[in-house]
C-alpha positions in Angstrom: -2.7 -42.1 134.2 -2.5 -44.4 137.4 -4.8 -46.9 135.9 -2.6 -47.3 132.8 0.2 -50.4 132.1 2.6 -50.6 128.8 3.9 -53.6 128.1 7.3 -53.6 127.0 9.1 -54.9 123.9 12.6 -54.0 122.2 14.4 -55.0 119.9 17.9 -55.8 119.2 20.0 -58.1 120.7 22.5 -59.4 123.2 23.3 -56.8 126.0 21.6 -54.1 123.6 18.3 -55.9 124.2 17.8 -55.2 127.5 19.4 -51.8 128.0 16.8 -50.7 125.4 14.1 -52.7 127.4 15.4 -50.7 130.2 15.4 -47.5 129.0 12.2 -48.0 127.6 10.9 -48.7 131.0 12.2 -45.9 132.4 10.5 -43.4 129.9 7.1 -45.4 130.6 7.4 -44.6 134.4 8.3 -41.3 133.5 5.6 -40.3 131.4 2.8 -41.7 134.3 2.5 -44.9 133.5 1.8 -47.3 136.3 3.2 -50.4 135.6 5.1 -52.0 133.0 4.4 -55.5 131.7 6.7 -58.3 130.0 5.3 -61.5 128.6 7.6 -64.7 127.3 7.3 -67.2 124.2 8.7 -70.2 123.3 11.7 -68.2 122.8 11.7 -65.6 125.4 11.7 -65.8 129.1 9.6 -63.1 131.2 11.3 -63.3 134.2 14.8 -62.4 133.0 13.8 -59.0 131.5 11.9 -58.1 134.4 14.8 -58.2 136.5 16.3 -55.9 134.5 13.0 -53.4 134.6 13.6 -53.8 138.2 17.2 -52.4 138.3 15.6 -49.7 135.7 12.8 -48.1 137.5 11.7 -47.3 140.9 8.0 -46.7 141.2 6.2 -48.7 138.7 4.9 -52.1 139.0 6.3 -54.9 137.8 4.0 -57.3 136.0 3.7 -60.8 134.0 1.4 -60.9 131.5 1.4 -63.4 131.1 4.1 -66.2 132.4 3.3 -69.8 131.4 2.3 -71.3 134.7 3.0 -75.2 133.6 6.4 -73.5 132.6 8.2 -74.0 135.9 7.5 -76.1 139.3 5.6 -74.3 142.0 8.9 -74.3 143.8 11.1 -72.4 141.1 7.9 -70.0 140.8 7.8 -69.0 144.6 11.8 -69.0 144.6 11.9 -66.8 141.3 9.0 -64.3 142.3 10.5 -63.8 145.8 14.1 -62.7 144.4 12.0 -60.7 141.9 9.9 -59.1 144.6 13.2 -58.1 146.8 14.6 -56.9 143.6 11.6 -54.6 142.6 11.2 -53.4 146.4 7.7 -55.1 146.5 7.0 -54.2 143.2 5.9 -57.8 141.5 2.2 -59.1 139.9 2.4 -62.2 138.9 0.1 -62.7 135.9 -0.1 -66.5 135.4 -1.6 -68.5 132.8 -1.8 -71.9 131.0 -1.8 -71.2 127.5 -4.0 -73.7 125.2 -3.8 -77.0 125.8 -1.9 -78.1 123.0 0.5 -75.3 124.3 0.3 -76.8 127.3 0.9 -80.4 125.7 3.4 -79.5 123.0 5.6 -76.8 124.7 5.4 -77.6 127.9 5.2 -81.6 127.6 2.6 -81.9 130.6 -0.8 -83.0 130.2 -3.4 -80.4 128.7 -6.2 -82.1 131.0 -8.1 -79.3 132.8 -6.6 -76.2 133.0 -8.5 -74.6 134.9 -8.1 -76.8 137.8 -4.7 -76.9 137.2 -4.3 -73.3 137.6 -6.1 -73.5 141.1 -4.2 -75.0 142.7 -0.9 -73.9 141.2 -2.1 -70.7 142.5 -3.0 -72.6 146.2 0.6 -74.4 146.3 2.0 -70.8 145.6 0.6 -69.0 148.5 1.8 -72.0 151.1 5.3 -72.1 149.0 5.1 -68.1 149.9 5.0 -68.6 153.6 7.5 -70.8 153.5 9.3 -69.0 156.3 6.7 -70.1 158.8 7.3 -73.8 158.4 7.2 -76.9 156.4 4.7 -77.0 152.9 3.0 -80.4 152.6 0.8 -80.6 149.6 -0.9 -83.7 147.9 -2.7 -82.6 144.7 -3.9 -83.6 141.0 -1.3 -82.0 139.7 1.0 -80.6 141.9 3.0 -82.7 145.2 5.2 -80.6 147.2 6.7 -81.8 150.6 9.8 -79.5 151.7 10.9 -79.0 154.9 13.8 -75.9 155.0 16.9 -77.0 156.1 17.7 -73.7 157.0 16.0 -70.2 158.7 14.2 -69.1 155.5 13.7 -65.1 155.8 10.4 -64.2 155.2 9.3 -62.5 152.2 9.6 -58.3 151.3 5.5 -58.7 151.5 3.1 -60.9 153.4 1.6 -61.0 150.3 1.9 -61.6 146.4 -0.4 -60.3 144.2 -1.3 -63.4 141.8 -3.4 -62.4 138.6 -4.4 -65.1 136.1 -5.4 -65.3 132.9 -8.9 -66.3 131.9 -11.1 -66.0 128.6 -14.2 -68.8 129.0 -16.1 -69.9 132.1 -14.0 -72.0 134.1 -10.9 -69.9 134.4 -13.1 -66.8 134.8 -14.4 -68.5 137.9 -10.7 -69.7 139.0 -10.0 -66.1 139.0 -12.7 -65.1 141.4 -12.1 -67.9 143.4 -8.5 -67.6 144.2 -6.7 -65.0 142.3 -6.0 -60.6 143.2 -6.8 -59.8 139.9 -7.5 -61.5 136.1 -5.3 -61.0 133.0 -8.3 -60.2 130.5 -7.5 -61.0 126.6 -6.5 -58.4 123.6 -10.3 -59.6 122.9 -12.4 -58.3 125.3 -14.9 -56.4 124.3 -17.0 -54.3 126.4 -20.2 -56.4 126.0 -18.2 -59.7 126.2 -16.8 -58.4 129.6 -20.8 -57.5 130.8 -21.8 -61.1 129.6 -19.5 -63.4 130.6 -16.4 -62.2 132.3 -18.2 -60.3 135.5 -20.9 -63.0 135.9 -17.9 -65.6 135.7 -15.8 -63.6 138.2 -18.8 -63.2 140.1 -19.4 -66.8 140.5 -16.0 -67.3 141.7 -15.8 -65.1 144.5 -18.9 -66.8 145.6 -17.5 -69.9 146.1 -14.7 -68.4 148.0 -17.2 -66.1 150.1 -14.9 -63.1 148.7 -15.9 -59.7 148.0 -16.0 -57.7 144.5 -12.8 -56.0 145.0 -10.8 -58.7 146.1 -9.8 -59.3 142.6 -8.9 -56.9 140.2 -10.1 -56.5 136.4 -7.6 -56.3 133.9 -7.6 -55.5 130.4 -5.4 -55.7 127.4 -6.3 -53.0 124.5 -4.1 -53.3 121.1 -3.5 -50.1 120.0 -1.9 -49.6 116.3 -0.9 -45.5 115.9 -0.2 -43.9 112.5 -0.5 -41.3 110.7 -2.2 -43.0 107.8 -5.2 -44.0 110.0 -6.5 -46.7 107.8 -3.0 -48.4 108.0 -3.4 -48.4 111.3 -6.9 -50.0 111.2 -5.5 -52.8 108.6 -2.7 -54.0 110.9 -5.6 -54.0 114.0 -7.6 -56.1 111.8 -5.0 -58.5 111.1 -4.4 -59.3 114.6 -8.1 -59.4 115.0 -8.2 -62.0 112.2 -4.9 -64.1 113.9 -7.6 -64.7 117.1 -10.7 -65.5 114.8 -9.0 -68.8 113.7 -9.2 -69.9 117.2 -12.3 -71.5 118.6 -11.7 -70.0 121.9 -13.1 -67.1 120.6 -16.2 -68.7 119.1 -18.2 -67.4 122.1 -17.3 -63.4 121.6 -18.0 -63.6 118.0 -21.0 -65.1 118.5 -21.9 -61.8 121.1 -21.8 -59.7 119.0 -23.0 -61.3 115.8 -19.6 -61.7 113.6 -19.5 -65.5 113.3 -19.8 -64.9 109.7 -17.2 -62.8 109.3 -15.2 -65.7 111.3 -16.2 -68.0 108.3 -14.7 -65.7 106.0 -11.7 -65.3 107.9 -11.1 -68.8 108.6 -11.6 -69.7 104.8 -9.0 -66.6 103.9 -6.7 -68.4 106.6 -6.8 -72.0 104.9 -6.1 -70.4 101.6 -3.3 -68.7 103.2 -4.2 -65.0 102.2 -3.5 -62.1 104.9 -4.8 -59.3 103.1 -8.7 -61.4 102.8 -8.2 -62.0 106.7 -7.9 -58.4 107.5 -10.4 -57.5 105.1 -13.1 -59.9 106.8 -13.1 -58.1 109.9 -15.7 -56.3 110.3 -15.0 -52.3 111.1 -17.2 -52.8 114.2 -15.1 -55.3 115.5 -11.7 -53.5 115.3 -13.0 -50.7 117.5 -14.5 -52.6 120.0 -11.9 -54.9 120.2 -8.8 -52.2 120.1 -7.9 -48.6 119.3 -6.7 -48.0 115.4 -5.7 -43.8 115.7 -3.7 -41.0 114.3 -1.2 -39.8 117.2 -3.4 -37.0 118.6 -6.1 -39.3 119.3 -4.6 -42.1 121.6 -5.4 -40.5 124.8 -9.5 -40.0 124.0 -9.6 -43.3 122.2 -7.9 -45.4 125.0 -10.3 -43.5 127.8 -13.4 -44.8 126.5 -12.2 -48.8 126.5 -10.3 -47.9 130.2 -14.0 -47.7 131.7 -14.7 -51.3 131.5 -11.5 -52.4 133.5 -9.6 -51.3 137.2 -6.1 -51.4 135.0 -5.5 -51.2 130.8 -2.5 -52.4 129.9 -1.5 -51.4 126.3 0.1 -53.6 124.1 1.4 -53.0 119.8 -0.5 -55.7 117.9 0.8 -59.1 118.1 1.3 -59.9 114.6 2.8 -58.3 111.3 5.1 -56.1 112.7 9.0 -57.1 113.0 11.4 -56.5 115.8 11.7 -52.8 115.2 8.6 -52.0 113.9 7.4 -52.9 117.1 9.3 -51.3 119.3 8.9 -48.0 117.6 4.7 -49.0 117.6 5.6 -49.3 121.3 7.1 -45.7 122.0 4.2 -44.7 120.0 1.6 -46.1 122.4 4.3 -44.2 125.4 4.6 -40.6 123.6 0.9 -40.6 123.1 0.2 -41.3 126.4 2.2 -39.2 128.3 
């Protein structure tokens, strides 16, 4: 199972938050898993609990997936992944991305004005900030002006080098990826001809400009898996997260792929009149097994294999939406105990 990630989610809260987060990291490393993921909101940090996973577990990596990169200076990122790095024993990814742009706009209050190149050269300010130990970072950019000199020795880091992953869906931050990045954060919507299409070709393209080779960057995907049971409960609550993502233009291309864009019209049209049960029942049955894996317990294993082909690492996530606090944690340990 080396190729395998959970993320992790419990509920609860207060100090009974994060001990369950903790022990539910613990059970993920030991059941195989190889690394554990947290993610943050407009409500939730994902750099606090993964300290705590740190202090939890001893082998698996650590990952974001993902952190919002216009979320904190390139300063506190370098400064917050090298503490987290020490913590984990040289444990971290950091999985970076953006968001929309009206995340970027109305969360975040910066400018949602190409993202893509934003991301570059967050990632490039990054890897000088890392190296900090070797000597002043000057750095004059679109987005981003550093100039610190330490006042102080600065040790250097546990690693010569952090793994940085990125998020990317659409051309230009598939490219970013290639160009600059150790691995890409795919989306709960890959599919495996959507990766073929676009997301190799737009790696690929990448790693040309930067005269890098194929396995300088690392392929990751996310698969929603929804266990139960009652089977076709489990397919209904895959297709409503399916349905959450067809509202979105962003995914205009992917639908288009693989010839659902009228199912998208229905969906939409079920979204404006407010009506969850028409969203779900919209998407089309293709779609929710290409997309994710809907299964009785039994099957998790043999399901999850066949999507794991497409990617170097598979993180595993409980669908997004329609599921409260608890319900997701237990559709968590559900995804653990049936991969173990």
């Amino acid at each position: 199972m080396r190729m395998y990630g959970l993320t992790a989610f419990s509920s609860g809260t207060g100090p009974e938050r994060y001990q369950r987060l903790a022990d539910l990291a613990a059970r993920a490393e030991e059941a195989g898993f190889d690394a554990v993921w947290t993610n943050e909101l407009y409500d939730r940090s994902v750099t606090v609990p993964l300290a705590v996973l740190a202090g939890a577990t001893s082998r698996v990596r650590l990952g974001t997936n993902i952190a919002y990169g216009v979320g904190r200076t390139p300063l506190v990122w370098a400064a917050e992944a090298r503490d987290l790095d020490e913590l984990s024993g040289g444990r971290l990814i950091l999985g970076l991305g953006n968001g929309t742009p009206r995340m970027m706009e109305d969360w975040h209050g910066v400018s949602g004005e190409a993202p893509a190149a934003r991301m570059q050269e967050l990632v490039t300010v990054l890897r000088k900030l890392w190296r900090l130990h070797e000597g002043p970072v000057e750095h004059e950019g679109r987005f981003y002006r550093v100039r610190l000199k330490p006042t102080s020795d600065t040790p250097p880091p546990v690693r010569e080098h952090l793994p940085i992953w990125t998020a990317g869906v659409n051309p230009l931050m598939l490219r970013v990826a290639g160009r600059v990045s150790d691995g890409l954060v795919g989306h709960p919507m890959f599919t495996s001809a959507y990766v073929d299409e676009f997301v190799r070709p737009g790696l690929a393209a990448g790693l040309a400009d930067s005269g890098r080779a194929a396995g300088d960057v690392k392929l990751m995907g996310i698969l929603m898996c929804a266990v139960d049971a009652d089977e076709e409960a489990a397919r209904r609550r895959l297709a409503y997260a399916v349905a959450q993502y067809a509202a979105s233009r962003v995914y205009d291309r992917l639908f288009a792929l693989h010839g659902w864009t009228d199912a998208q019209g229905r969906i939409r049209e079920a979204a404006k009149n407010r009506d969850p049960g028409a969203m779900a029942a919209a998407v089309p049955d293709e779609a929710i097994d290409a997309v994710g894996v809907a299964c009785r317990p039994g099957e998790l294993k043999d399901r999850v294999a066949v999507h794991a082909r497409d990617y170097d690492h598979l993180n595993l996530v409980s669908v997004p939406w329609g599921l409260k606090p608890d319900e997701a944690e237990e559709a968590t340990v559900s995804i653990l105990e049936g991969m173990r």
